[in-house]
C-alpha positions in Angstrom: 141.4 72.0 191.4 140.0 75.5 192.0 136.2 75.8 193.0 133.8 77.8 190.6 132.6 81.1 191.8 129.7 80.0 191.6 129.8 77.0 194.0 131.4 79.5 196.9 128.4 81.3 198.2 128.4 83.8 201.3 126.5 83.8 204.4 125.1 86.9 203.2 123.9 85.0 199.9 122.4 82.2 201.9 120.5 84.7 203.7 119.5 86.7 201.3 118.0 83.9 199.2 116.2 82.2 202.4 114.5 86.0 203.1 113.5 87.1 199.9 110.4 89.3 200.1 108.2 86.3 198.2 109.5 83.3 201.1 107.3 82.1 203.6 110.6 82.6 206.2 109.7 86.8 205.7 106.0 85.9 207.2 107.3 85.0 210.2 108.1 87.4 213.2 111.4 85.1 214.1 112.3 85.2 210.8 112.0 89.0 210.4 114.0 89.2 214.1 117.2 87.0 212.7 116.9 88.5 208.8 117.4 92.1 210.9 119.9 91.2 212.8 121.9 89.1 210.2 121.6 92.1 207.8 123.4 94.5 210.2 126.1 91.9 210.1 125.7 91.2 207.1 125.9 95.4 205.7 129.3 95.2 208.5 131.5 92.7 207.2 129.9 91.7 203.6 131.2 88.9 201.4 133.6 87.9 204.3 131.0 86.7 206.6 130.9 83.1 206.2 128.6 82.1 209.7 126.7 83.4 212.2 126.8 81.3 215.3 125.0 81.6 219.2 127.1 79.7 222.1 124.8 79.9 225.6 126.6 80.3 228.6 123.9 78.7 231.2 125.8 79.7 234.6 126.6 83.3 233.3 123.5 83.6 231.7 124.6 85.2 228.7 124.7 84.3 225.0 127.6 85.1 223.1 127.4 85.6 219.2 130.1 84.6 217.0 131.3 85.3 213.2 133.1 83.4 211.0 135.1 85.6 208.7 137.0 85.1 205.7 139.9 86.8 206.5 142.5 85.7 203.0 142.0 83.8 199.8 144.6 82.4 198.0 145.2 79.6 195.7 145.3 75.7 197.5 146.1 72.7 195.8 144.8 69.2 197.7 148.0 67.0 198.7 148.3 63.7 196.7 146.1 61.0 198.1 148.1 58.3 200.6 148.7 55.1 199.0 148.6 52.7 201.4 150.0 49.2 200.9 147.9 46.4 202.4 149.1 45.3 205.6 149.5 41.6 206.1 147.2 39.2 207.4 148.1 37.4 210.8 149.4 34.3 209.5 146.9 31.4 210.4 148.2 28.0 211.3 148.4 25.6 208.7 146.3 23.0 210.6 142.6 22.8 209.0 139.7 24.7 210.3 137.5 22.2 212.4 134.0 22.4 213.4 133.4 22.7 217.3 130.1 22.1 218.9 129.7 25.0 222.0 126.1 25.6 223.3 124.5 29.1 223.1 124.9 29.2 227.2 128.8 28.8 227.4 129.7 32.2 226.8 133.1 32.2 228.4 133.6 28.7 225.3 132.1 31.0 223.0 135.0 34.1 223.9 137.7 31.7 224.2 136.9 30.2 220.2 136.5 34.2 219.0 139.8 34.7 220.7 141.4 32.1 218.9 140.0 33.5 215.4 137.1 31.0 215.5 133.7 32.1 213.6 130.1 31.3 214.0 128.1 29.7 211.5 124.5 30.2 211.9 123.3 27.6 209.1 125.3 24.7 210.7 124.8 26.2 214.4 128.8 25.2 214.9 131.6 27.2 215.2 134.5 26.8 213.2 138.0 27.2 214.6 141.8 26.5 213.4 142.8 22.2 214.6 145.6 23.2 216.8 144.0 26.2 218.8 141.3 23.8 219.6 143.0 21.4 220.9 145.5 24.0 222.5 142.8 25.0 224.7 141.0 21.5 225.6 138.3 21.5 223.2 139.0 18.5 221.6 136.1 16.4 222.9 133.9 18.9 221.3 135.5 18.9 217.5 132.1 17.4 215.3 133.5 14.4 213.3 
């Protein structure tokens, strides 16, 4: 799909419509300073110029303007989006998800059951964890009946 015209506006556009005669930028002596400069650019390269940039070089002490040009235009047509197919969830053991009582102090519990794909539940202040890994790593005195 092919942009309007009118949607593709030059740098010298922008600037022209930010310093109009009528704007409050034109009051401004900065303003006047940057329209000056940005219209001798602006009179060089024309519709081409897309930006005006400043990069400060602190140990040289210098300042370095750069342009952005339009340099060709051609026609472009935006590739096909990517269709990606779900990838599969880890499979979870069969064994039934079990509530396990940690306290909010045992951190290292608390990393071990998020390792194991356990989750928190704030309401019942218990985590929740798959049987087997539970017991696979000696919490099995701490499942809530």
């Amino acid at each position: 799909m092919r942009l309007p015209k009118s949607s593709l506006r030059t740098y010298a556009e922008c600037i022209n419509q930010i310093h109009n005669p009528g704007s409050a930028h034109a009051d401004s002596n900065r303003s006047q300073t940057r329209r000056t400069r940005h219209q001798k650019l602006v009179a060089k390269y024309g519709k081409r110029l897309v930006s005006v940039r400043y990069r400060y070089d602190p140990q040289a002490h210098k300042r370095y303007k750069t342009v952005e040009l339009i340099i060709a235009e051609e026609d472009w047509q935006p590739p096909a989006p990517i269709i990606r197919e779900d990838k599969p969830k880890p499979e979870r053991p069969s064994t039934p998800i079990v509530p396990v009582r940690i306290h909010y102090t045992e951190k290292d519990l608390q990393r071990q059951i998020k390792a194991i794909g356990g989750s928190w539940d704030a309401g019942k202040k218990l985590w929740f964890a798959p049987e087997e890994y539970v017991k696979r790593i000696g919490l099995t005195k701490r499942i809530v009946r």
